[in-house]
C-alpha positions in Angstrom: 6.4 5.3 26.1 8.2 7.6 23.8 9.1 6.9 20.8 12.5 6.6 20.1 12.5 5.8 16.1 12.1 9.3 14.4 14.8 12.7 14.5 13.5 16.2 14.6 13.5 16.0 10.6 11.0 13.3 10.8 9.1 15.7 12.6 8.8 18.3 10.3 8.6 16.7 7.9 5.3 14.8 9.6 4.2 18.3 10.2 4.7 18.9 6.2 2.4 15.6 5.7 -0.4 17.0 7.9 -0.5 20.6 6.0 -0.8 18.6 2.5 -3.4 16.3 3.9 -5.6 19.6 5.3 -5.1 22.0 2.2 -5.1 19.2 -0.9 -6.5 15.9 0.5 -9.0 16.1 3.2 -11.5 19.0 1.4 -11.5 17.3 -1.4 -11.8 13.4 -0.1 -15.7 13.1 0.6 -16.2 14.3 -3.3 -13.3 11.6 -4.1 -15.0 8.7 -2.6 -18.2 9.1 -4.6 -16.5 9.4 -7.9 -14.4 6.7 -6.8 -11.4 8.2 -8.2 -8.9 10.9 -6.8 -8.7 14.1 -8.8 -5.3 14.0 -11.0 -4.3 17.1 -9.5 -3.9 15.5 -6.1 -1.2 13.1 -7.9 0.5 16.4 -9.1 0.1 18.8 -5.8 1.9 15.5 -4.0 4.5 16.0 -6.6 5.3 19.3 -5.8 5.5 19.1 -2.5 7.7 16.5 -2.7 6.0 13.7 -1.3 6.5 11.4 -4.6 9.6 9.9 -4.9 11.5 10.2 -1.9 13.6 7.7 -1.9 14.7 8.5 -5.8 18.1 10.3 -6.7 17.9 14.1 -6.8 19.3 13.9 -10.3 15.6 12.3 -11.8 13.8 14.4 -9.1 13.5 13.1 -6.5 14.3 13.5 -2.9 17.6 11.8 -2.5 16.9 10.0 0.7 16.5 6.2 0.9 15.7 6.5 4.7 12.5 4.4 4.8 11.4 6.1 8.2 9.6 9.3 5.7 8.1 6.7 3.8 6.2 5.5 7.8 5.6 9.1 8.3 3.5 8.9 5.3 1.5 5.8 6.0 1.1 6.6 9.9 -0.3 10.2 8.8 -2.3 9.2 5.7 -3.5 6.5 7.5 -4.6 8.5 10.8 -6.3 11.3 8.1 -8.4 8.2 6.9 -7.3 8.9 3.2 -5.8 5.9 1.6 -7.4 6.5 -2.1 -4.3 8.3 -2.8 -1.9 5.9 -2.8 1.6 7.2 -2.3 2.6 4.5 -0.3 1.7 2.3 -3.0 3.7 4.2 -5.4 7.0 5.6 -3.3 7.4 1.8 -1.4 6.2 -0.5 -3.6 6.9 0.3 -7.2 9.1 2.9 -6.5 12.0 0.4 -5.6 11.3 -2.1 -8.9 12.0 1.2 -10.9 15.4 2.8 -9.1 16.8 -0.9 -8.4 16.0 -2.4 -11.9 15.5 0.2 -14.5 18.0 1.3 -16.7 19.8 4.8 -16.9 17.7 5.1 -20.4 15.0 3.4 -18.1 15.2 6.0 -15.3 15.5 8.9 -17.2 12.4 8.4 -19.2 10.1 7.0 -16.0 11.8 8.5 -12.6 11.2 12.9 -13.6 7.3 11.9 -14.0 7.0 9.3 -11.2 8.3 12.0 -8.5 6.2 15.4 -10.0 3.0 12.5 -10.0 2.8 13.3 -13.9 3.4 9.6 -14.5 0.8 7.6 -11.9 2.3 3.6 -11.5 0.5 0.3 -10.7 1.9 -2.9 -10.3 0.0 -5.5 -12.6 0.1 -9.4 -10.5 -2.9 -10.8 -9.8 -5.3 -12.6 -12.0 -8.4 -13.5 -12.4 -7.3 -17.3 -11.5 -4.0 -16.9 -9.6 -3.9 -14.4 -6.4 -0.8 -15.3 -3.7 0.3 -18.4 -6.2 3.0 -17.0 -9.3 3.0 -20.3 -10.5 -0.7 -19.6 -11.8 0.0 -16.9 -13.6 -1.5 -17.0 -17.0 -0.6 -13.9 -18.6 1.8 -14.5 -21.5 4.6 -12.3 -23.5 6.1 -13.6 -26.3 9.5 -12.9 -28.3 8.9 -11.3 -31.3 12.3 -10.0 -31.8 12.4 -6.2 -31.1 9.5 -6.3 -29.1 7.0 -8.3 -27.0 3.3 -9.4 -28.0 1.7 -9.5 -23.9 -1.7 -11.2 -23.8 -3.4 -11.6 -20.6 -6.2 -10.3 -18.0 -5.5 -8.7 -14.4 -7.8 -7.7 -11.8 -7.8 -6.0 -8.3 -5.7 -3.5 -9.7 -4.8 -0.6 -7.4 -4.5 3.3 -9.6 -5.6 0.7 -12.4 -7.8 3.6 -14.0 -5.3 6.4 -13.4 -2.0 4.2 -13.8 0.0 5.4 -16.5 2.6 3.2 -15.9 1.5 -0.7 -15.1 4.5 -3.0 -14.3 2.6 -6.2 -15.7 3.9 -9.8 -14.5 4.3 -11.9 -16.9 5.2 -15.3 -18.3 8.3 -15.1 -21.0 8.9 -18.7 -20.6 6.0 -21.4 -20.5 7.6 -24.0 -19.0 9.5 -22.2 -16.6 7.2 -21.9 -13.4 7.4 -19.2 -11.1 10.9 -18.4 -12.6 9.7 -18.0 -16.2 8.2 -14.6 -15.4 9.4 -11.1 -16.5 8.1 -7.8 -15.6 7.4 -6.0 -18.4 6.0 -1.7 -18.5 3.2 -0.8 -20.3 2.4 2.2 -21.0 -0.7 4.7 -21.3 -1.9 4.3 -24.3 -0.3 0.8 -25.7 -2.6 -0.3 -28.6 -4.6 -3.3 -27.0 -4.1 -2.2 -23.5 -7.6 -1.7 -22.3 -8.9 -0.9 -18.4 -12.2 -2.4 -17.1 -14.7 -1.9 -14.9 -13.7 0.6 -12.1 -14.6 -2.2 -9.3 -16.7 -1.4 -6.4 -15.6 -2.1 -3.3 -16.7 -2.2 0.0 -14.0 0.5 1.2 -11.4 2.3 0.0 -13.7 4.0 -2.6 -11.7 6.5 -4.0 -8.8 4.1 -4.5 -9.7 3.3 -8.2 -8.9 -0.3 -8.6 -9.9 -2.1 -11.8 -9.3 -4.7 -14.2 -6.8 -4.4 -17.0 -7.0 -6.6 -20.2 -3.9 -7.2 -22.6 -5.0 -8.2 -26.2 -1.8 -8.3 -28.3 -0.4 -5.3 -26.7 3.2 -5.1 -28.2 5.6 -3.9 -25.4 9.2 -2.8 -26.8 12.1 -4.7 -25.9 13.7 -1.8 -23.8 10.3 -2.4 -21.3 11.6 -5.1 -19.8 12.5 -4.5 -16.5 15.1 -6.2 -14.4 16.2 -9.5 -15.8 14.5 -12.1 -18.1 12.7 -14.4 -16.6 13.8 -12.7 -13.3 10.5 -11.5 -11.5 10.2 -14.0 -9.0 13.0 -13.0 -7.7 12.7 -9.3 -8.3 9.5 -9.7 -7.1 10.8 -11.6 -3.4 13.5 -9.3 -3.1 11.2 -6.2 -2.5 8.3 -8.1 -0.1 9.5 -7.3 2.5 9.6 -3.7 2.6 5.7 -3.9 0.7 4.3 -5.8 3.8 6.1 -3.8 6.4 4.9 -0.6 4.4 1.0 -2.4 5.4 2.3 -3.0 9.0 3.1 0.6 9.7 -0.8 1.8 8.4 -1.9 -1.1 10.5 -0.8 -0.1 14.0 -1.1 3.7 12.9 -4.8 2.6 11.8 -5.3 0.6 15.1 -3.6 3.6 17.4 -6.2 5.9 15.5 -9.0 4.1 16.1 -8.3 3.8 19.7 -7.9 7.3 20.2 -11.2 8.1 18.6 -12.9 5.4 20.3 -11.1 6.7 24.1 -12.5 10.2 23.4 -16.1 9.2 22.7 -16.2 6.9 25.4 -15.7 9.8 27.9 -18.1 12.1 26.2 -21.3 9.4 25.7 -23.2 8.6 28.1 -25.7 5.6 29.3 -27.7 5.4 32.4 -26.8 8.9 33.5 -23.2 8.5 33.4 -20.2 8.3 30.8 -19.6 4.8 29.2 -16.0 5.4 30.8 -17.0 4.6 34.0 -18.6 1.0 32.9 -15.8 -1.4 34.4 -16.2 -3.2 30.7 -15.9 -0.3 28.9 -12.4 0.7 31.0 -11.2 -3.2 30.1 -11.8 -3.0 26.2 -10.0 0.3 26.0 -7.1 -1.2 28.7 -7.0 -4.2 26.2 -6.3 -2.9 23.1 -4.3 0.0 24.3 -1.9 -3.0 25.7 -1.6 -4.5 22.6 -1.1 -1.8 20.3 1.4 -0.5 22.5 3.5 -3.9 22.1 2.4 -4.1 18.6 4.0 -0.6 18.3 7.6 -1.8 20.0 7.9 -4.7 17.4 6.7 -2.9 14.3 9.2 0.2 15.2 12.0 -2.2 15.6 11.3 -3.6 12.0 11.5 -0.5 10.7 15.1 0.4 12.6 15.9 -3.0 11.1 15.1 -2.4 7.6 16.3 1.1 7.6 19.5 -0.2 8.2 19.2 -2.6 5.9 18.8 -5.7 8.3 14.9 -6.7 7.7 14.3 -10.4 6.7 11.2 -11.5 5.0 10.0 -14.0 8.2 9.9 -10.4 10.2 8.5 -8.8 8.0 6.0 -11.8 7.5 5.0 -11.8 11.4 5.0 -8.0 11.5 2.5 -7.6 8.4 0.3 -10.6 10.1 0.0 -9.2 13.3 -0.3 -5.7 12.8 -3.3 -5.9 10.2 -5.1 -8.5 12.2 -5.0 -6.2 15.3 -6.3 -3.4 13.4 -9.1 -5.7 12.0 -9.7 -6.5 15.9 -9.6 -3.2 17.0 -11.7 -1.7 14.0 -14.4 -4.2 15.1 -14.5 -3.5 19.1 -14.3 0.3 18.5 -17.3 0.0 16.1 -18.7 -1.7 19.0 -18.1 0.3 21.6 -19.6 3.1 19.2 -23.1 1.8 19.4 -25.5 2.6 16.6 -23.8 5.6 16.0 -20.0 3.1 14.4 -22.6 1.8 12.0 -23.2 5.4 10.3 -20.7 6.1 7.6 -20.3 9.3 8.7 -18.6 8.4 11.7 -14.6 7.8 10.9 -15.3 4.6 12.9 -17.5 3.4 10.6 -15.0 4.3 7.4 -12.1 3.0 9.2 -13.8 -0.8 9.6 -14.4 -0.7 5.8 -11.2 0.6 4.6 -8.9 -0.8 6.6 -10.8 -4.6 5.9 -8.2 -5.5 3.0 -5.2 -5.1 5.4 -5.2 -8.9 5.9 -5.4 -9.3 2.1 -3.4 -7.6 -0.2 0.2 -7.7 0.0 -0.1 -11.7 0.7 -3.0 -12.9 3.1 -2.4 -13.2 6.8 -2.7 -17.4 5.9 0.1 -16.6 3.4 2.3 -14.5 6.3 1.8 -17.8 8.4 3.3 -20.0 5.7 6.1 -18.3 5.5 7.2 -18.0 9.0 6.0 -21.4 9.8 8.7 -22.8 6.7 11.1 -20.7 8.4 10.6 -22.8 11.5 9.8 -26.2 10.0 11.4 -26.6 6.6 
């Protein structure tokens, strides 16, 4: 069925997505992936063809347009290109909201210009080494020392942890407060005690540097605090749900892909003198997971008209996260199958897609996380 969700400037600007990925991304990627780190300049060609920032006012340089629908144009094309090491989405939906909803005008003027020309790269700093999903665990501390704060901690799994040179750091300003004593503090590049760690090796996603960062009397200045004291729980809630349906959309995109590769090799291969296509099991995987990422589609599209009109709940946003990354775990793992010998060589996008697209179900909250939440919605 066609798809009813994007205009004619959706299009084009789709089209504009594709041309960056061919000229800047893709020639460059394989070369990424074994430094496991994307070139700077990628960050700052992004920037210029205004691709950072979208959703930031014109007057800090951005594009203006909060319509989260270029934001899924993104992730469905980055996604399809099977280049996720640079992580716009990561920086544009994710951080980019903590920063236009909670910063300061003194805030925004000295962050926002860099954030959209990808001179100033931006991480989000939450998991530790002993809390993941749980806030109440967190044991990274800042404490009041008048004009400033003195932020001592550890934090690992750290996506553009090596490039970030802004790290939105949760931490805890008031010991016995809980998951409401926490405050999300900025540090910056080059903070005296601030030091990165290991560049950590994962089993996908090479070139998406993720690391561990270590705080060791770092003093952050008073005017780093962003949002309200004590206020990241909240902060950090209020802005969920457009994280996890940011993971949906690259999950069906990533599924759809996958299918599509896997249809077209399916007609060309061929075993006992004819193409696996004819096999009547063959025809039923493909039939299978066609149905269900076309269904998966409809509900994932309507979350995104939901939230782009400003109607998206967390408990949809819950179920469309869980669903969508699970199927594209499903899916990676059939079409590998259906591949043969051939979806266990790393030069086959197959092969990259299974890896890559493995922490789906993981970061953004775990799939058993997703569950919780809708099943408290339902329960009490």
């Amino acid at each position: 069925m066609k798809r009813q969700l994007y205009t004619a400037d959706h299009e084009a600007f789709r089209a504009t997505v594709r041309t960056f990925l061919d000229k800047e991304v893709l020639p460059h990627y394989a070369q990424w992936e074994k430094d496991g780190i994307v070139a700077r300049e990628a960050w700052l060609a992004a920037g210029r063809q205004g691709l950072l920032g979208l959703a930031v006012d014109e007057e800090y340089g951005g594009g203006g347009n909060s319509d989260f629908r270029y934001g899924a144009v993104l992730a469905e094309e980055f996604t399809r290109a099977g280049a996720p090491g640079l992580a716009v989405g990561l920086h544009n939906d994710i951080i980019g909201p903590y920063l236009t909803s909670l910063g300061t005008e003194e805030q925004k003027r000295r962050w926002l210009p860099g954030f959209c020309s990808g001179e100033l790269v931006t991480a989000i700093a939450m998991t530790e080494p002993g809390a993941g999903s749980d806030l109440q665990g967190i044991r990274t501390t800042a404490e009041d020392h008048g004009d400033h704060w003195i932020l001592n901690g550890s934090k690992t799994f750290i996506s553009n942890g090596i490039l970030a040179d802004l790290v939105l750091v949760v931490a805890r300003t008031t010991p016995e407060g809980g998951a409401h004593g926490l405050s999300l503090l900025v540090v910056e590049r080059g903070a005296e005690g601030f030091e990165r760690g290991r560049n950590l090796d994962k089993i996908g996603q090479k070139s998406q540097d993720t690391a561990e960062l270590f705080f060791k009397d770092v003093r952050v200045p008073k005017e780093n605090l962003l949002g309200e004291l004590n206020g990241a729980f909240l902060h950090l809630m209020t802005n969920l749900a457009q994280e996890r349906l940011a993971i949906a959309v690259a999950g069906i995109a990533g599924a759809e892909h996958l299918l599509e590769i896997t249809t077209r090799y399916v007609k060309e291969r061929e075993a006992f003198g004819r193409p696996l296509a004819r096999l009547q099991h063959i025809r039923f995987e493909i039939a299978e997971m066609a149905t269900e990422c076309a269904v998966t589609r409809t509900f994932v599209d309507r979350c995104i008209t939901e939230h782009t009109e400003g109607g998206l709940d967390a408990v949809h946003a819950s179920m469309a996260k869980w669903w969508a990354t699970e199927l594209q775990k499903r899916v990676a793992d059939r079409c590998l199958q259906l591949h043969g010998g051939y979806g266990y060589m790393s030069e086959f996008p197959v092969a990259r897609a299974y890896t890559d697209g493995r922490i789906q179900t993981i970061y953004g909250g775990t799939t058993e996380i997703m569950k919780e939440i809708i099943g408290r919605s339902l329960l009490g």
